[in-house]
C-alpha positions as CSV (number, residue, x, y, z in Angstrom):
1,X,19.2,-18.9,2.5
2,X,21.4,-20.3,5.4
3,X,25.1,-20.6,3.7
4,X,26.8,-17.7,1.5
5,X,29.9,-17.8,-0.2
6,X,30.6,-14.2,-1.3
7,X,27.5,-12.4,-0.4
8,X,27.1,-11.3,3.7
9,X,23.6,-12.2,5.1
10,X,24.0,-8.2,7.0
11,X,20.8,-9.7,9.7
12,X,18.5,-10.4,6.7
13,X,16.5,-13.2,6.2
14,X,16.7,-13.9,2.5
15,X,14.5,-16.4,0.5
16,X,15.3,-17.8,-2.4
17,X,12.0,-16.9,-4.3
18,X,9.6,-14.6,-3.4
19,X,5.9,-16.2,-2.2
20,X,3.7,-14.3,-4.3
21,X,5.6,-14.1,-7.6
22,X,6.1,-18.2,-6.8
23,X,2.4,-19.1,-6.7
24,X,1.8,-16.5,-9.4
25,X,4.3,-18.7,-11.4
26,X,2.6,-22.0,-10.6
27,X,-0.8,-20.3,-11.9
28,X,0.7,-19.1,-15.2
29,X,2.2,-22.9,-15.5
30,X,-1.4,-24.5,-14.8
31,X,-3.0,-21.9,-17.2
32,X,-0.4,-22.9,-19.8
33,X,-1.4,-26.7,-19.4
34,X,-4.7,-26.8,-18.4
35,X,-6.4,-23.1,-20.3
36,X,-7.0,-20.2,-18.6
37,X,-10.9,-20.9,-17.8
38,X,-10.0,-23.7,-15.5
39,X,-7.4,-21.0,-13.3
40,X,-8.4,-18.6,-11.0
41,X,-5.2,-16.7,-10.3
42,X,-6.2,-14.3,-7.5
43,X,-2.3,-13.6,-6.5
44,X,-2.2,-10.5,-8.5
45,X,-1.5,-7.2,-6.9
46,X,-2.9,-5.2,-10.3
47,X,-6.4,-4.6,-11.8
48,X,-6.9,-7.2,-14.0
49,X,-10.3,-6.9,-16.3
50,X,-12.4,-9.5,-16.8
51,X,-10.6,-11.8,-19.5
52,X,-8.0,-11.5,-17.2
53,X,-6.1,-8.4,-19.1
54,X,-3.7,-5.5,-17.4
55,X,-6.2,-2.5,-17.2
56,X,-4.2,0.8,-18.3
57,X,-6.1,3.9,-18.5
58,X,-6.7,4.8,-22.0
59,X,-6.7,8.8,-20.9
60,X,-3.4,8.2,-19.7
61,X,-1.7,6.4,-22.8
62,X,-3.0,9.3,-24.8
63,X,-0.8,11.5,-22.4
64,X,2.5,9.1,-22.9
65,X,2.2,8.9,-26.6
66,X,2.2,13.0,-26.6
67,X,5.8,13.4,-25.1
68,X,8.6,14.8,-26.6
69,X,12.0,13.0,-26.4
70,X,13.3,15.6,-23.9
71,X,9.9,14.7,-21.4
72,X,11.3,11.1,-21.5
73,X,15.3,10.8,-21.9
74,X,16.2,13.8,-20.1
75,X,16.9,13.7,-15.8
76,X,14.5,14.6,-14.1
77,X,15.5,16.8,-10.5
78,X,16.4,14.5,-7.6
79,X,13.2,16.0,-5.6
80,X,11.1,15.9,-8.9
81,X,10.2,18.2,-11.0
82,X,8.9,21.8,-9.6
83,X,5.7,20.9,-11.9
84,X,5.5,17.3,-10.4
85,X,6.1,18.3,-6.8
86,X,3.1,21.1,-6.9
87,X,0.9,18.6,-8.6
88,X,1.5,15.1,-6.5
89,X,0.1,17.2,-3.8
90,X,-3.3,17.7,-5.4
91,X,-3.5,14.0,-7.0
92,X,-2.6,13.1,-3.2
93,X,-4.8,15.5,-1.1
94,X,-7.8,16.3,-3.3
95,X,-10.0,18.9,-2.3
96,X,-8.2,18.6,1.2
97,X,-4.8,20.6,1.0
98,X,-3.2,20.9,4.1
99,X,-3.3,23.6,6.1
100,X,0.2,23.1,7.3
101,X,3.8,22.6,5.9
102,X,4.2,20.7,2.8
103,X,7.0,19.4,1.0
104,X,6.9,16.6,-1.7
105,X,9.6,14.5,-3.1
106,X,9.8,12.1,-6.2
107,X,9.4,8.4,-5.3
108,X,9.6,5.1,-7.0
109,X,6.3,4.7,-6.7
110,X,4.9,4.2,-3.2
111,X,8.1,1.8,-2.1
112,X,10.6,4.5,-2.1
113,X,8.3,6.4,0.3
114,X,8.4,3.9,3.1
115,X,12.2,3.4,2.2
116,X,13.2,7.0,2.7
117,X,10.8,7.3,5.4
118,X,12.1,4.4,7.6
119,X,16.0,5.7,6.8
120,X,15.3,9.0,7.9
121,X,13.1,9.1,10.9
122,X,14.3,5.9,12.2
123,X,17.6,4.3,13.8
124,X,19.8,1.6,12.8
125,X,18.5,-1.3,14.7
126,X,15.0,0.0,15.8
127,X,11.8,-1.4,15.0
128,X,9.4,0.0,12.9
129,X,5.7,-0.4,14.1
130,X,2.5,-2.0,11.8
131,X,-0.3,-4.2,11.9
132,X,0.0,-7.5,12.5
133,X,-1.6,-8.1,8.9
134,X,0.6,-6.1,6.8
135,X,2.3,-6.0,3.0
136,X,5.3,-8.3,3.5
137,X,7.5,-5.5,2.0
138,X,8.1,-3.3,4.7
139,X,9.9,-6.3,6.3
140,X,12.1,-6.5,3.5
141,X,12.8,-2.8,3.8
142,X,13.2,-2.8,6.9
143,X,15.6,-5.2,7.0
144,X,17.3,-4.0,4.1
145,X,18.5,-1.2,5.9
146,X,19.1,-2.8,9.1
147,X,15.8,-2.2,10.9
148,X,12.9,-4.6,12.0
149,X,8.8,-4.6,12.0
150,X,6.9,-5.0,15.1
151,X,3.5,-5.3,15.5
152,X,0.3,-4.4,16.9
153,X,-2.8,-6.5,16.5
154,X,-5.3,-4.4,14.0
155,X,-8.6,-5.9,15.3
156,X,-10.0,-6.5,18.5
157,X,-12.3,-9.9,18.9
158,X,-15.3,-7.4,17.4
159,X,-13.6,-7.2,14.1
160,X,-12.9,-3.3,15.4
161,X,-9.5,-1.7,15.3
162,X,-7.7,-2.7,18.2
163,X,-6.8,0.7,19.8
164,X,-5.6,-1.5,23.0
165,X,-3.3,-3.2,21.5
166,X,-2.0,-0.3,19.1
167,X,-1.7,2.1,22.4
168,X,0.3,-0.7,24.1
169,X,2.9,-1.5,21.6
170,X,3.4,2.5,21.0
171,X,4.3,3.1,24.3
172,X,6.2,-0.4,24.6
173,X,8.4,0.8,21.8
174,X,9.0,4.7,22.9
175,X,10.1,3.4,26.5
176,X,13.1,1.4,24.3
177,X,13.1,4.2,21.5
178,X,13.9,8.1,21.1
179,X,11.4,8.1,18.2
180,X,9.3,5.9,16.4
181,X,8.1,5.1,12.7
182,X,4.5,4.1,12.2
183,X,3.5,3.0,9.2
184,X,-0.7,3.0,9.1
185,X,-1.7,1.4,5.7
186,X,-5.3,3.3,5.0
187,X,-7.7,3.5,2.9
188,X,-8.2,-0.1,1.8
189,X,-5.8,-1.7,3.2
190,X,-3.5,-4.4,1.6
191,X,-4.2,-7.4,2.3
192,X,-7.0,-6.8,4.5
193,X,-9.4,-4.1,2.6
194,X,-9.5,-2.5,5.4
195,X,-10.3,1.1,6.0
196,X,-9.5,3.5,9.1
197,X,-12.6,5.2,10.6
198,X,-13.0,8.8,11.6
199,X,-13.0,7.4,15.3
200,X,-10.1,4.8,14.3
201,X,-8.2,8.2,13.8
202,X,-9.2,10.2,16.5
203,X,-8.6,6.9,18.7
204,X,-4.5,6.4,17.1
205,X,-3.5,10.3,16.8
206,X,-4.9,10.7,20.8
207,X,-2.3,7.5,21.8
208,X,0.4,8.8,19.6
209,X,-0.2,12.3,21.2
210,X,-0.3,11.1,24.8
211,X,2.6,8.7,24.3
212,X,4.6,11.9,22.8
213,X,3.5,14.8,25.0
214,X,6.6,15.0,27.2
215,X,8.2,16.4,24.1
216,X,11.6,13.9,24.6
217,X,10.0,11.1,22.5
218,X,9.3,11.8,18.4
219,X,6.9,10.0,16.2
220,X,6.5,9.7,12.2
221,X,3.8,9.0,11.1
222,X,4.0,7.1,7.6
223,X,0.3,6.9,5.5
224,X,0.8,4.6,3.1
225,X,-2.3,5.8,0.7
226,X,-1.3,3.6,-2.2
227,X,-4.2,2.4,-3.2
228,X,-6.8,5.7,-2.5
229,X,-7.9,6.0,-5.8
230,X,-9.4,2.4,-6.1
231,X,-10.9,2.6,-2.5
232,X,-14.6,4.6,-3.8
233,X,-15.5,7.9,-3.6
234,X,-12.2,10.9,-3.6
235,X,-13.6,13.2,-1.0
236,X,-14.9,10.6,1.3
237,X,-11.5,8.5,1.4
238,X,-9.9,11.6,1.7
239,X,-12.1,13.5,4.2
240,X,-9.7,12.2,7.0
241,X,-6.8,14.5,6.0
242,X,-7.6,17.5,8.2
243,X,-6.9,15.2,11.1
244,X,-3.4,15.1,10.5
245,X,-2.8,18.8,10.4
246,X,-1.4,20.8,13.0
247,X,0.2,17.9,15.2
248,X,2.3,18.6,17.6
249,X,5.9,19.3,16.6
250,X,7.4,16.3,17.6
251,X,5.1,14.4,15.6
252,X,5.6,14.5,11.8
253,X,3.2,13.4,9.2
254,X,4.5,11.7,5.4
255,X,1.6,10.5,3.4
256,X,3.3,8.1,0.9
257,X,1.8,8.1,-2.5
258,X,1.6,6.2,-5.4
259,X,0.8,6.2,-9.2
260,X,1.2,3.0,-9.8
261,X,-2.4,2.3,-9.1
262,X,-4.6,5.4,-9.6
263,X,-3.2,6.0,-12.7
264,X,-2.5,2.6,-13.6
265,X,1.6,3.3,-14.4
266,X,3.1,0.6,-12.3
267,X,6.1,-0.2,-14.2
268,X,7.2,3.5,-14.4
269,X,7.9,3.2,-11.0
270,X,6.6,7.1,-9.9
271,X,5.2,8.2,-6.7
272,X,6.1,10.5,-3.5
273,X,6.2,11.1,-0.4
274,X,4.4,14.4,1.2
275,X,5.1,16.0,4.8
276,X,2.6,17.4,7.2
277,X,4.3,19.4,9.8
278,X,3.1,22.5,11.8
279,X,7.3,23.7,12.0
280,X,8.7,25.4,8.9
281,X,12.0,23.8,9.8
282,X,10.9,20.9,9.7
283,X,9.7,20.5,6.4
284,X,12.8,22.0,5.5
285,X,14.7,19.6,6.8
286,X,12.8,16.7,5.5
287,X,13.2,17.9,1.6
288,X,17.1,18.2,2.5
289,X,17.6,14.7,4.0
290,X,15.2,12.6,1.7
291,X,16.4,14.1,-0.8
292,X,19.9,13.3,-0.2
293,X,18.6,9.6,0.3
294,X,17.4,9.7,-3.4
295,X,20.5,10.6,-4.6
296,X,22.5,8.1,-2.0
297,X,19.9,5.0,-3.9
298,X,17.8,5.5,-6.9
299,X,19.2,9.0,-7.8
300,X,16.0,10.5,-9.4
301,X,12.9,9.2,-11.1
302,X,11.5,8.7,-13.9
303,X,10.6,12.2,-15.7
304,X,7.9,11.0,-18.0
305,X,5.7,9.9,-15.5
306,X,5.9,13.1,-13.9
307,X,5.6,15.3,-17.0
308,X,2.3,12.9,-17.6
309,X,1.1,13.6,-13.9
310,X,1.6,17.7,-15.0
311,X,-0.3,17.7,-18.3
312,X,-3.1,16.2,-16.7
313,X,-3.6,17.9,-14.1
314,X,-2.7,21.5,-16.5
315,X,-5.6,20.2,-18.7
316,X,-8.7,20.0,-17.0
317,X,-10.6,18.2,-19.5
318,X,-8.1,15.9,-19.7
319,X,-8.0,15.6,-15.9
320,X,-11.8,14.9,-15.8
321,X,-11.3,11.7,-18.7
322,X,-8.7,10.5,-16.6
323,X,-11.2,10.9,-13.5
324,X,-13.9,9.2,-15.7
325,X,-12.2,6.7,-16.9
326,X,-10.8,5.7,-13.7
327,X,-14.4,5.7,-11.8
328,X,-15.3,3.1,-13.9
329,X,-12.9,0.5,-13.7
330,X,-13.1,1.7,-9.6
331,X,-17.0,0.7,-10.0
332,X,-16.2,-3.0,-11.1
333,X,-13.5,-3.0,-8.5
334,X,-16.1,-2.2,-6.0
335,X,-18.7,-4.6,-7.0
336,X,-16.1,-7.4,-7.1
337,X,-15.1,-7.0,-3.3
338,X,-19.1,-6.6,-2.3
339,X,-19.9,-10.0,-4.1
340,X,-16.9,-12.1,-2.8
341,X,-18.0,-10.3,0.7
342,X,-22.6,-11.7,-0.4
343,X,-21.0,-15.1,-1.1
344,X,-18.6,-15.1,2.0
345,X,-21.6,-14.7,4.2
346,X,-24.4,-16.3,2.4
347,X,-21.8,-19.8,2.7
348,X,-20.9,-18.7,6.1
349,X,-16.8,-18.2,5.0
350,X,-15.2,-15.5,7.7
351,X,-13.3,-13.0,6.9
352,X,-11.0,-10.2,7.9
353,X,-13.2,-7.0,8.2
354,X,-13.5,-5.4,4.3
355,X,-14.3,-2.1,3.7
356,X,-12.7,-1.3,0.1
357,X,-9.8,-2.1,-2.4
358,X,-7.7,-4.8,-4.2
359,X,-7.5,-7.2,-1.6
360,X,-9.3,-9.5,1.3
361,X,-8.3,-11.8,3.7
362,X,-9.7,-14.8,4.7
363,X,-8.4,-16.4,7.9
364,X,-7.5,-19.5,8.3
365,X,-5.8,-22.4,10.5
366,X,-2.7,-23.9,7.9
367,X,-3.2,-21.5,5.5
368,X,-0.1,-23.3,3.9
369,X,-1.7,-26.3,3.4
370,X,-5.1,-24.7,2.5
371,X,-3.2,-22.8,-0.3
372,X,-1.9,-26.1,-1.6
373,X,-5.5,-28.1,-1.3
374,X,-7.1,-24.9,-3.7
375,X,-4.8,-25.4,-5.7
376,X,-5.7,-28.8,-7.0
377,X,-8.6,-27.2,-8.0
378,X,-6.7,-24.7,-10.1
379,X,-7.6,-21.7,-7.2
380,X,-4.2,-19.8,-6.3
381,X,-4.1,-17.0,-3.8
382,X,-1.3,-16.3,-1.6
383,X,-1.3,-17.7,2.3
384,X,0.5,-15.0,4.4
385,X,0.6,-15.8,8.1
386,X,-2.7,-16.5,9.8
387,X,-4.9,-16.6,6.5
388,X,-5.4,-16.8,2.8
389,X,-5.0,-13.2,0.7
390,X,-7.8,-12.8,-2.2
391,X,-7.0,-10.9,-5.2
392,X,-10.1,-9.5,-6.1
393,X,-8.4,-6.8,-8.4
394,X,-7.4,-10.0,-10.1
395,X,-10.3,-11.8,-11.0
396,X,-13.7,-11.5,-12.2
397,X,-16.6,-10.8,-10.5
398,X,-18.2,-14.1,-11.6
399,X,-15.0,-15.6,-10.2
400,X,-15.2,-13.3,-6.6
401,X,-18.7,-15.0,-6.3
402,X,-17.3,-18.8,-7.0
403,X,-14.6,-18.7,-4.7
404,X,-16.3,-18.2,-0.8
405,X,-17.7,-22.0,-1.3
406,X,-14.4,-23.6,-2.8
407,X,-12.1,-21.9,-0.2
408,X,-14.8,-22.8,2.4
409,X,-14.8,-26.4,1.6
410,X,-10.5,-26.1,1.4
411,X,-10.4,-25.3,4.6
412,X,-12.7,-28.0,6.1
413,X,-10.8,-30.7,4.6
414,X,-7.3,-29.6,5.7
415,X,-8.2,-29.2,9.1
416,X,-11.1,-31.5,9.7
């Protein structure tokens, strides 16, 4: 938007539609016209089954339907429920509870994590540092609050994480900067699929360590683990936990999780954000001030998702349907993201490195215009900067092995 009449512009760059609800839109219109089997809407950020339905977890529903009216219409605490905040912690962590200090607080799902975190541990007018791929949202939190996203670039020209260019921009920032917010997006990164290694770990918390040392420069550390439980196996996506223990002082740890995924509650908007610290004080400090942000924005969340979160995890049958249930739907999320990856290189289609989890990228010159060419042929996925974002979540695995060739054979004709 470049003219306002009543509303101020406050720095932000404002469009008048969102991308990815827009070509979700124009899918929805074509499936309305033309029938669903002759769509392949891959803009979707939710796990779709094969006919194209929301998949909720039936162990769950079972769950919501048992409430009482006071587990739904009542407030729930600013910080969450006691219940709630004990439990996030082992839905977040697994078998690997920190051996540090902890303190959780209630989220709107993974969102208000990153929102909190970036007002808290950052200043007005700082920048915020990511990957160069990244989910478009931080920008509009960022900017929402009067802050901006810089980058580093994830992968070097070996497809490996980029620890030259991440060490680089860290200590660019902290020479402008008295502390610094980094948000690392991992397991299964959105858009990418990408997954931090144990030496991708090792390799950031030794630059963030080094750049910090002197003790006059802070870091926060933001792990957005949103979409953990749809990346494969618990332990092993979670085996890189212990890394973040103990840190120095002046580098503080939030792991941002969400619910809207692993236990497929999206639109109740639930989630939290966990510290790490070695300091007492600290942790202290961070359930005083983000909590105070809750109240100064959403005020508190929604009880019934966190009452559902408690009984499951009180129950440990119940906990181990839920667990089931959601391995399975986490197998054919799995096998979707392998066959799109076979057909990708059987066709010789590049793509961004893909380890696990709703989403790959396939880069692309004009992504814009490649978008527009696929979708001609009823193929929408969302073009985001240097390449082409695949749904695979979205679509079936019949689809995942179709669309390699098409999108190959897009890109050759726009920029032949």
């Amino acid at each position: 938007m470049a003219n306002y009449k009543m509303a101020e512009a406050n720095s932000r760059i404002i469009p008048l539609e969102d991308k990815i609800f827009g070509i979700n839109k124009l899918a929805k219109e074509m499936i309305a016209k033309e029938g669903a089997d002759k769509v392949v809407n891959s803009t979707i950020g939710s796990l779709l089954d094969d006919n194209g339905n929301l998949v909720v977890l039936s162990s769950v529903v079972d769950v919501l339907k048992d409430l009482t009216p006071t587990d739904y219409a009542d407030y729930a605490p600013i910080a969450g429920t006691p219940d709630y905040q004990r439990d996030i912690k082992k839905a977040a962590f697994g078998k690997f509870q920190p051996k540090c200090y902890t303190e959780a607080i209630a989220t709107p799902g993974g969102t208000g994590s990153i929102r909190n975190t970036i007002q808290n541990y950052s200043k007005r007018g700082d920048q915020v540092l990511t990957s160069d791929w990244y989910w478009s949202p931080y920008s509009t939190i960022a900017q929402e609050i009067e802050r901006t996203i810089a980058t580093y670039t994830l992968f070097d020209d070996k497809g490996n994480f980029n620890i030259s260019s991440f060490d680089n921009k860290v200590n660019e920032l902290l020479s402008k900067q008295d502390g610094l917010v980094i948000i690392i997006n991992t397991p299964a990164h959105n858009p990418t699929g990408y997954t931090f290694t144990d030496d991708d770990w090792d390799k950031a918390l030794e630059s963030i360590k080094n750049a910090t040392k002197n003790g006059n420069k802070k870091v926060t550390l933001l792990v957005d683990v949103a979409y953990i439980d749809f990346a494969g196996d618990a332990d092993k996506y979670r085996s890189f936990y212990p890394k973040l223990e103990n840190l120095p002082t002046n580098i503080l740890v939030i792991i941002g999780f969400s619910m809207s995924k692993g236990y497929t509650m999206y639109g109740m908007r639930s989630g939290a954000m966990i510290c790490m610290t070695s300091d007492k004080e600290i942790a202290d400090e961070f359930k005083t001030v983000c909590s105070f942000s809750c109240r100064g924005s959403w005020s508190n969340c929604t009880r019934a998702s966190m009452v559902v979160l408690s009984k499951i995890f009180a129950d440990k049958a119940l906990l181990d349907k839920v667990t089931a249930e959601r391995e399975k739907y986490c197998q054919m999320l799995v096998k979707r993201g392998k066959t799109f990856q076979a057909s990708a290189d059987e066709v010789g289609l590049n793509t961004v490195p893909f380890d696990s989890g709703f989403f790959i990228v396939v880069p692309c010159e004009n992504a814009e215009e490649v978008g527009k060419e696929l979708q001609k042929s009823g193929i929408f996925t969302v073009p985001i900067g240097k390449g082409l974002r695949v749904s695979v979540a979205s679509v079936s695995e019949a689809k995942c092995k179709m669309l390699p060739a098409k999108m190959l054979e897009a890109i050759n004709k726009v920029n032949a």
